[in-house]
C-alpha positions as a Markdown table, in Angstrom:
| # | Residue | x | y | z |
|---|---|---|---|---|
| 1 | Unk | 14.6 | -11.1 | 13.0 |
| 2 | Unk | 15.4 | -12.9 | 9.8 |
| 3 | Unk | 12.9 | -11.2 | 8.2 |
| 4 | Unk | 14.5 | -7.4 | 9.3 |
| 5 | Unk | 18.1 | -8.5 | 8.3 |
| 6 | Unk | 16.9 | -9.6 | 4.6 |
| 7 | Unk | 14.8 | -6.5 | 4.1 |
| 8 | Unk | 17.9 | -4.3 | 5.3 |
| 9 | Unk | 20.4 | -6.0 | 3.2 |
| 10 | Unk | 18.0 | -5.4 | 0.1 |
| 11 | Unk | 17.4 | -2.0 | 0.9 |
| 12 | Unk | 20.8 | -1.6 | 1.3 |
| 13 | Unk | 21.6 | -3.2 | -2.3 |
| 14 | Unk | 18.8 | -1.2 | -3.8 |
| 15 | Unk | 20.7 | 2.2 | -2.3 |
| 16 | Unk | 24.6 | 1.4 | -3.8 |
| 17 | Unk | 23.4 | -0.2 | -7.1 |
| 18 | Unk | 20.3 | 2.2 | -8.1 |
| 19 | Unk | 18.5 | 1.9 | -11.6 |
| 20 | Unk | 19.6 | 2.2 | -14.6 |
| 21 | Unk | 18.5 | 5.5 | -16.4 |
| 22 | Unk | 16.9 | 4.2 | -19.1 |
| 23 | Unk | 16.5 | 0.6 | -18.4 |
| 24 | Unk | 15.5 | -1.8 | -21.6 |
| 25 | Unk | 12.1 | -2.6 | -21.8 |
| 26 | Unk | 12.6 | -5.8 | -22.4 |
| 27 | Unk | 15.1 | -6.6 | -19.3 |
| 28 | Unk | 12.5 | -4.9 | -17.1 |
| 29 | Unk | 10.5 | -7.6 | -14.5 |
| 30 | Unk | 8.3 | -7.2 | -11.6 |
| 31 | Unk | 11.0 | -7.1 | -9.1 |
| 32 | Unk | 11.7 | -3.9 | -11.1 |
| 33 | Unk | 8.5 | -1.6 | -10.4 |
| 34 | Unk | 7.5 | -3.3 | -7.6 |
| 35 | Unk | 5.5 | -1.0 | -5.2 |
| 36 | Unk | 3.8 | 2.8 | -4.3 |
| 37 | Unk | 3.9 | 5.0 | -7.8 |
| 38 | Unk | 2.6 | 8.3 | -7.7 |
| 39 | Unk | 1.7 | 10.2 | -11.2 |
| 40 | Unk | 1.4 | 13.8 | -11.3 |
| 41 | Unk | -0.9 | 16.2 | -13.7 |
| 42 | Unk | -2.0 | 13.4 | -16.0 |
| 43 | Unk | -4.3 | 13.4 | -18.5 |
| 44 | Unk | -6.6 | 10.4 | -19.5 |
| 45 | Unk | -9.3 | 10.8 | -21.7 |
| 46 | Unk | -8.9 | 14.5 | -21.9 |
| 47 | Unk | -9.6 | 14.8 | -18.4 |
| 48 | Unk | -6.4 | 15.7 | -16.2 |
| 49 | Unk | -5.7 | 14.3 | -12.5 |
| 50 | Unk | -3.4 | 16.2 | -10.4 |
| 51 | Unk | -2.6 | 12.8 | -9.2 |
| 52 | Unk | -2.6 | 9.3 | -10.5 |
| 53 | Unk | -1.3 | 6.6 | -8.3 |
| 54 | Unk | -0.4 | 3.2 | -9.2 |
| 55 | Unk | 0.2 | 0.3 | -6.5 |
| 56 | Unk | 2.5 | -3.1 | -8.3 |
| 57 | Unk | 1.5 | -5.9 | -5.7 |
| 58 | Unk | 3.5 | -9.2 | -5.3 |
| 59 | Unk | 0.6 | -11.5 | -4.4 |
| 60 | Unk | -3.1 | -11.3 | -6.1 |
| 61 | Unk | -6.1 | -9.6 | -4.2 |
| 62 | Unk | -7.7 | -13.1 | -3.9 |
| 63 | Unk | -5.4 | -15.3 | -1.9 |
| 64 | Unk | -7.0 | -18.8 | -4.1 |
| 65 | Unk | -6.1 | -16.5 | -7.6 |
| 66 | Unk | -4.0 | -18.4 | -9.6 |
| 67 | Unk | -2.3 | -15.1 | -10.9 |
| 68 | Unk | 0.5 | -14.1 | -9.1 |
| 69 | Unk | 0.5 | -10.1 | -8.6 |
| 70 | Unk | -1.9 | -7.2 | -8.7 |
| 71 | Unk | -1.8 | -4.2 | -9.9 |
| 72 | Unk | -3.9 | -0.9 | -8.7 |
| 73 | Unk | -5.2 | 2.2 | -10.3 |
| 74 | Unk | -6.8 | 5.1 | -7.7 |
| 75 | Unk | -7.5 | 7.9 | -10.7 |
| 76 | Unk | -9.9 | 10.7 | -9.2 |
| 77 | Unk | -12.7 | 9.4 | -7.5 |
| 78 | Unk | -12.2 | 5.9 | -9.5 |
| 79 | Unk | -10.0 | 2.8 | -7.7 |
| 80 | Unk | -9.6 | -0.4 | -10.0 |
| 81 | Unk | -7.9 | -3.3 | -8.3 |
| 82 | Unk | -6.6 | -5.8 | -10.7 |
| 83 | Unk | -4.4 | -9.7 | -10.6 |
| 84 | Unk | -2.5 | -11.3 | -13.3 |
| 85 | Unk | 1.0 | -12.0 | -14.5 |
| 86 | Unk | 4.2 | -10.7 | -15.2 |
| 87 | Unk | 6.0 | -12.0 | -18.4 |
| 88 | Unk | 8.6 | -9.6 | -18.6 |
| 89 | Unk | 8.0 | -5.8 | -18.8 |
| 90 | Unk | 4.1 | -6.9 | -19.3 |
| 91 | Unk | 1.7 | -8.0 | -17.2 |
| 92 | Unk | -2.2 | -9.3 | -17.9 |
| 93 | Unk | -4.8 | -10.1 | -15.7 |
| 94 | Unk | -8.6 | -9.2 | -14.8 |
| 95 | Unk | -9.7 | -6.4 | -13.2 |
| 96 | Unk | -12.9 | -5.0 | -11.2 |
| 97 | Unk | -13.9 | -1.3 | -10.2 |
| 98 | Unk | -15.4 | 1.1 | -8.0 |
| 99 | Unk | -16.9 | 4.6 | -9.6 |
| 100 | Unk | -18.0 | 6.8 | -7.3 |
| 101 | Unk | -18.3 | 10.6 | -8.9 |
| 102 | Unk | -20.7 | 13.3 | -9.2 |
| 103 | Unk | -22.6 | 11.7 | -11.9 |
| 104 | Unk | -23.0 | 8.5 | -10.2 |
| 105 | Unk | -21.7 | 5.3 | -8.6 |
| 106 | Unk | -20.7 | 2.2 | -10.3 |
| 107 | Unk | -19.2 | -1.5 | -9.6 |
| 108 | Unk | -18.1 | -4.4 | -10.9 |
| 109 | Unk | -18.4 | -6.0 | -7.5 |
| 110 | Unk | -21.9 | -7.8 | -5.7 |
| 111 | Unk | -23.4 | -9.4 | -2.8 |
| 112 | Unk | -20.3 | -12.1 | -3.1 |
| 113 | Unk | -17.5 | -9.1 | -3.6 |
| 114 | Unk | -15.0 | -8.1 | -6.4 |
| 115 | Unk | -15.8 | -9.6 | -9.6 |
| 116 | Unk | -12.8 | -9.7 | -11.9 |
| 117 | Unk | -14.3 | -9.9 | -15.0 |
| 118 | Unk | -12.4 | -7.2 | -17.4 |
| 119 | Unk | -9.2 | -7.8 | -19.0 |
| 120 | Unk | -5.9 | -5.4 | -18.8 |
| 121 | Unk | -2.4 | -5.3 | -20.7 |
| 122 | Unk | -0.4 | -3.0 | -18.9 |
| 123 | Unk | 3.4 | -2.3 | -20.2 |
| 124 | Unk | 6.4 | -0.6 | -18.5 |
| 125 | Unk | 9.0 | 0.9 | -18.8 |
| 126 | Unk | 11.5 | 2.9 | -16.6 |
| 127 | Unk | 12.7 | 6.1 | -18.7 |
| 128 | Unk | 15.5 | 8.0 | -16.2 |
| 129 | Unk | 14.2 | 6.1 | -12.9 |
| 130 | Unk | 10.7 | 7.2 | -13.7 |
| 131 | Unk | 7.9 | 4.6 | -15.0 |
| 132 | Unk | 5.9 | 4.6 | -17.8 |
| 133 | Unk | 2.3 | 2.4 | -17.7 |
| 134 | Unk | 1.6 | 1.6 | -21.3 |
| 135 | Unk | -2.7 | 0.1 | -20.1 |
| 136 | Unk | -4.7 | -1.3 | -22.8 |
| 137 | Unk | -7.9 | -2.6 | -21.0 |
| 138 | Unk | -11.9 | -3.1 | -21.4 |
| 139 | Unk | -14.1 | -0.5 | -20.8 |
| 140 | Unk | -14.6 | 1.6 | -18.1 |
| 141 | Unk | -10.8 | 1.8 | -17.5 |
| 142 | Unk | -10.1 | 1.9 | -21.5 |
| 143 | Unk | -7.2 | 2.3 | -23.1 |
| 144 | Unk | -3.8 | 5.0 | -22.7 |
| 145 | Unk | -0.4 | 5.6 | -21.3 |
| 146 | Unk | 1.0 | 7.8 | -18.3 |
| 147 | Unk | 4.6 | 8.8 | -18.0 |
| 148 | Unk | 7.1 | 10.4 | -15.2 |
| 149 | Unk | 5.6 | 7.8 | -12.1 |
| 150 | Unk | 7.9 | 8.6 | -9.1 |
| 151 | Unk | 8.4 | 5.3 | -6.9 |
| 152 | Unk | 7.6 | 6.7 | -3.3 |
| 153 | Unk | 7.7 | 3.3 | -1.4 |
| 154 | Unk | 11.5 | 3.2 | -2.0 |
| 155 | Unk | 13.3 | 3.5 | 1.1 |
| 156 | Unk | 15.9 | 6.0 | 1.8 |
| 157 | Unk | 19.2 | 5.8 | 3.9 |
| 158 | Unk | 17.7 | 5.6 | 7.3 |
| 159 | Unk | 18.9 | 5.0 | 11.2 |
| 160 | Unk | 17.3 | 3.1 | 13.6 |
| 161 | Unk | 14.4 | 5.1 | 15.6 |
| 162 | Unk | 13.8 | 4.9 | 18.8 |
| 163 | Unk | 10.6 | 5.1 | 21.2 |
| 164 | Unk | 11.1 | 9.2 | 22.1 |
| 165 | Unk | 11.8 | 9.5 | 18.1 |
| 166 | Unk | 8.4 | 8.6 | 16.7 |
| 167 | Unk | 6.7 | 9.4 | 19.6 |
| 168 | Unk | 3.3 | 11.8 | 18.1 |
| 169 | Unk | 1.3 | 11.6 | 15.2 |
| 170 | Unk | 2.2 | 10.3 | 11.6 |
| 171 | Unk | 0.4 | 10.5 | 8.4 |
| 172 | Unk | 1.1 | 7.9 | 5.8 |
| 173 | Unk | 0.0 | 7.7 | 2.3 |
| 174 | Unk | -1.3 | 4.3 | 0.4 |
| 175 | Unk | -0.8 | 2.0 | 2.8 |
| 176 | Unk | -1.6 | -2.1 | 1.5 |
| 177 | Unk | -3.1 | -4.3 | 4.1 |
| 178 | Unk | -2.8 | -7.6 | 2.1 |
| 179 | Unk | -4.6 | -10.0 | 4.8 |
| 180 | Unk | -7.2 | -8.6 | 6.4 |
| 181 | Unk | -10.0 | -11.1 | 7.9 |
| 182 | Unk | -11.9 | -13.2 | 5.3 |
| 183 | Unk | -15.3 | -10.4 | 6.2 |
| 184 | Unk | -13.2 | -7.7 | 4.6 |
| 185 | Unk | -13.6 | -10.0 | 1.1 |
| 186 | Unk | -9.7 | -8.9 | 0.3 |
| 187 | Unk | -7.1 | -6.5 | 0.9 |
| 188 | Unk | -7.6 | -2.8 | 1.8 |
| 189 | Unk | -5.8 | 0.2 | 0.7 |
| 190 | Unk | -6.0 | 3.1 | 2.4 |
| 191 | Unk | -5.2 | 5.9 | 0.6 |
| 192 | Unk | -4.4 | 8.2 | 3.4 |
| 193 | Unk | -3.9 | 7.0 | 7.1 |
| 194 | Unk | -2.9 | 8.6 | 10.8 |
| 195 | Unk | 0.0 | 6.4 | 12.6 |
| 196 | Unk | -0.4 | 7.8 | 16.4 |
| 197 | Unk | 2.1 | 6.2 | 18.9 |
| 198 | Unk | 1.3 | 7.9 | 22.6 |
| 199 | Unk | 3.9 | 8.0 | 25.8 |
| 200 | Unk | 1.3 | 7.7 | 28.3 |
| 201 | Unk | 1.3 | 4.8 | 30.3 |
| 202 | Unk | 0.5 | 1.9 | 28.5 |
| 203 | Unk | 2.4 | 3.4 | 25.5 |
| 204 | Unk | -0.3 | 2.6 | 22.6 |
| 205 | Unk | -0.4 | 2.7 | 18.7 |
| 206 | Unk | -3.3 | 2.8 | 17.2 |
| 207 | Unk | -3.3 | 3.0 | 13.0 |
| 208 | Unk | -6.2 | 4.2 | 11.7 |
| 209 | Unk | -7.7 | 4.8 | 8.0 |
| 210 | Unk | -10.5 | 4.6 | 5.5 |
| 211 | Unk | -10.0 | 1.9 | 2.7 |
| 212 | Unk | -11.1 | 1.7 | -0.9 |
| 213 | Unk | -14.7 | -0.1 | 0.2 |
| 214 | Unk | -15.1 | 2.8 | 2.3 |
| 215 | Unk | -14.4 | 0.5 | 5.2 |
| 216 | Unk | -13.2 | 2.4 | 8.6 |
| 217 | Unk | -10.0 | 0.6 | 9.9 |
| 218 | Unk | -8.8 | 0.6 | 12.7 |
| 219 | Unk | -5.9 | -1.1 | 14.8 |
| 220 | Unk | -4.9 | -0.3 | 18.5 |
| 221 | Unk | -3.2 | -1.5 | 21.2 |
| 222 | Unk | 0.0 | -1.6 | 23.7 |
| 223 | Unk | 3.8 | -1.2 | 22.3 |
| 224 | Unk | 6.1 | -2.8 | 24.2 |
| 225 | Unk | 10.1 | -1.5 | 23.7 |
| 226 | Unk | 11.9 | -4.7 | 22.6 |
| 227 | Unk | 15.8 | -6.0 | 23.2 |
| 228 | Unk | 16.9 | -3.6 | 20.2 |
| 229 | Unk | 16.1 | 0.1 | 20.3 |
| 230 | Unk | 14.5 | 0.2 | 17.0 |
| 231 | Unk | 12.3 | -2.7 | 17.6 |
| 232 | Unk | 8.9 | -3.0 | 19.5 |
| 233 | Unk | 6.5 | -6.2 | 20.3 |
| 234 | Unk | 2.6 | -4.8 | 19.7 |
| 235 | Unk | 0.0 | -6.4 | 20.9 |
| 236 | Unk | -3.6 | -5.5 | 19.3 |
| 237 | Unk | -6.7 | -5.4 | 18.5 |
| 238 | Unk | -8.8 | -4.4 | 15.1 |
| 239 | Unk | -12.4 | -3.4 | 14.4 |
| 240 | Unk | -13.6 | -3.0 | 11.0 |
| 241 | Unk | -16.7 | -1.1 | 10.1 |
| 242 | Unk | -19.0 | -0.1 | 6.7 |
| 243 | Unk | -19.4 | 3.1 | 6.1 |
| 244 | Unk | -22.8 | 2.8 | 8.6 |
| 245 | Unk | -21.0 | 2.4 | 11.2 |
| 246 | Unk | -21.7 | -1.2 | 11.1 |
| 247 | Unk | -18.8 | -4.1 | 12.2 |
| 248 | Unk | -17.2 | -5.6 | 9.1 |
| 249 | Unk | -14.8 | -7.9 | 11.4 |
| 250 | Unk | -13.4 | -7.1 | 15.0 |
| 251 | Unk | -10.7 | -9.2 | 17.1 |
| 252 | Unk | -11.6 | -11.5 | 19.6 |
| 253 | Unk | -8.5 | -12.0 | 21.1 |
| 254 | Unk | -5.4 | -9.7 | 20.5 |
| 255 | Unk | -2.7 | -10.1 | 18.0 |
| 256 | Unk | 1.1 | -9.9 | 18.7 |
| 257 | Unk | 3.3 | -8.6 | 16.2 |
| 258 | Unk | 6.3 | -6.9 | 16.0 |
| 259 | Unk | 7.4 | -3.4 | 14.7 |
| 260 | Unk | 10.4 | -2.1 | 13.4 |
| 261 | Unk | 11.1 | 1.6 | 12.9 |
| 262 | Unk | 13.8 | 4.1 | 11.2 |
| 263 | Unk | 13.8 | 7.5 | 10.3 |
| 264 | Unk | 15.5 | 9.5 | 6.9 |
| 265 | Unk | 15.1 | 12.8 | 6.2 |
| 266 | Unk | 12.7 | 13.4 | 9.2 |
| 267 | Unk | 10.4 | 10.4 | 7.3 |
| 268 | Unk | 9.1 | 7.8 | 9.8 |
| 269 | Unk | 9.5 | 4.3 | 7.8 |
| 270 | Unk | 8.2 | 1.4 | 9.9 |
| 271 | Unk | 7.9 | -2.4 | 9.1 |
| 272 | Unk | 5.6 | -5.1 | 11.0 |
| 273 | Unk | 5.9 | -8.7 | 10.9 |
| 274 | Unk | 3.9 | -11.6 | 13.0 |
| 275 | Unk | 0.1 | -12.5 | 13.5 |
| 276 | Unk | -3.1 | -10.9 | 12.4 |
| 277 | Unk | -4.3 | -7.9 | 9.7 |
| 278 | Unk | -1.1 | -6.1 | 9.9 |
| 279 | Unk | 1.7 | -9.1 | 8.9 |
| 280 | Unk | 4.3 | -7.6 | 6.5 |
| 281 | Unk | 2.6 | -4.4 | 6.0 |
| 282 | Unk | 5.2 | -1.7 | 5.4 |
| 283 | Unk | 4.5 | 2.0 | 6.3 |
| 284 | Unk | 7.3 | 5.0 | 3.8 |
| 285 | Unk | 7.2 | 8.7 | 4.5 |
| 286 | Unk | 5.1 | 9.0 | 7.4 |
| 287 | Unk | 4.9 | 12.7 | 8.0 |
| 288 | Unk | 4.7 | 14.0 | 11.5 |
| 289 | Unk | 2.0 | 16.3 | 12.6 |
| 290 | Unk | 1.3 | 19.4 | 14.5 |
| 291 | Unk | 0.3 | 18.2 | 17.2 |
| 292 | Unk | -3.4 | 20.1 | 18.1 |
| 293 | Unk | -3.5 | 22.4 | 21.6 |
């Protein structure tokens, strides 16, 4: 509960004092761009993305890393997954890479997993609440700058939701699961992923997505309504399979966690916090769906 009132008093904070418009580079520091950035019609290397999006992590991909943050690139068909330091406005660390495009596939990773063996300078700076990604790195990501990032993991004024308000199906965009089981070899991040919370008795939730190994994830289980409206106990399980089909890492045993939800602007924002994959993982914008039939 702790937890909850913290996160509510900083989101409240964040909401009355804003950012400045065009914030030094030099006072800018990780607390500042902290989280989900999406970049739109960018062009890198005279190729242009419709989207470019850009996760700032605060904890490393490999929980023994000395380095203390990560950041992510997904550009086209390409996801880099990086850890370093902040000092300041810039932060350097090693990355690694997956390539998978029409031409071919490519990885800095092996039998053991990730290798982070490629170095990255990446500098920013907020220009009118928007970010700017200055990257100087080795080859493949290379060297250039995007502009006009829009920060979609910042929460909006929201009121608690209750049980027959998120009742249905929700789609979320880049959703971090920082601890998944040691199989998984690190965190996952799934660029799109279905939220479905059913009335039928036992209510369930089940979260389900595709991560940037091409892992299938996939949590469900029984939601229990709590003492507050807003907040549920969820007990459940997890099965994690390759892209055969195969089991990565399944449960044994169910996990209990607790989940707390709000809605702004018809957005479902939900927060869980306790045992298991899904500890602190954090879920903006969920968009309902049309429900099939």
């Amino acid at each position: 509960m702790k937890r909850f009132l913290v996160f509510g008093l900083v989101v409240a904070a964040t909401l009355l004092v804003g950012c400045p418009v065009n914030q030094n580079p030099s006072n800018i520091t990780v607390e500042d761009v902290l989280g989900e950035w999406d970049f739109s019609n960018v062009t890198i290397k005279n190729e242009t993305y419709d989207n470019v999006h850009v996760s700032i992590l605060p904890a490393p991909h490999d929980q023994e890393s000395s380095y203390k943050n990560g950041v992510d690139l997904h550009i086209g068909d390409c996801f880099y997954m990086s850890d370093g330091d902040f000092s300041g406005n810039v932060y350097t660390g090693k990355y690694a890479y997956q390539i998978s495009t029409a031409e071919g596939k490519g990885s800095s990773g092996d039998e053991d997993g990730w290798n982070f063996i490629y170095n990255i300078t990446a500098t920013f700076s907020l220009i009118e609440d928007k970010l700017q990604i200055q990257i100087e790195a080795d080859d493949p990501l290379g060297s250039f700058t995007i502009q006009g990032g829009t920060n979609t993991s910042t929460m909006q004024q929201t009121t608690p939701a209750g049980f027959d308000d998120i009742v249905g199906t929700w789609e979320f965009q880049w959703v971090w699961i920082q601890n998944q089981p040691e199989e998984v070899d690190g965190g996952s991040l799934l660029s799109t992923c279905t939220l479905k919370i059913k009335d039928y008795p036992p209510k369930a939730l089940e979260l389900k997505g595709i991560d940037q190994h091409g892992y299938d994830c996939d949590y469900h289980g029984q939601i229990i309504p709590g003492e507050e409206n807003n907040i549920f106990e969820y007990s459940y399980l997890y099965s994690i399979k390759n892209t055969q089909g195969n089991p990565i890492a399944e449960s044994e045993e169910a996990q209990t966690i607790t989940v707390q939800f709000s809605l702004g602007e018809s957005k479902l924002f939900a927060e869980f916090d306790g045992d298991g994959p899904l500890n602190g993982v954090r879920l903006y914008n969920g968009v309902k769906q049309t429900e099939e039939g």
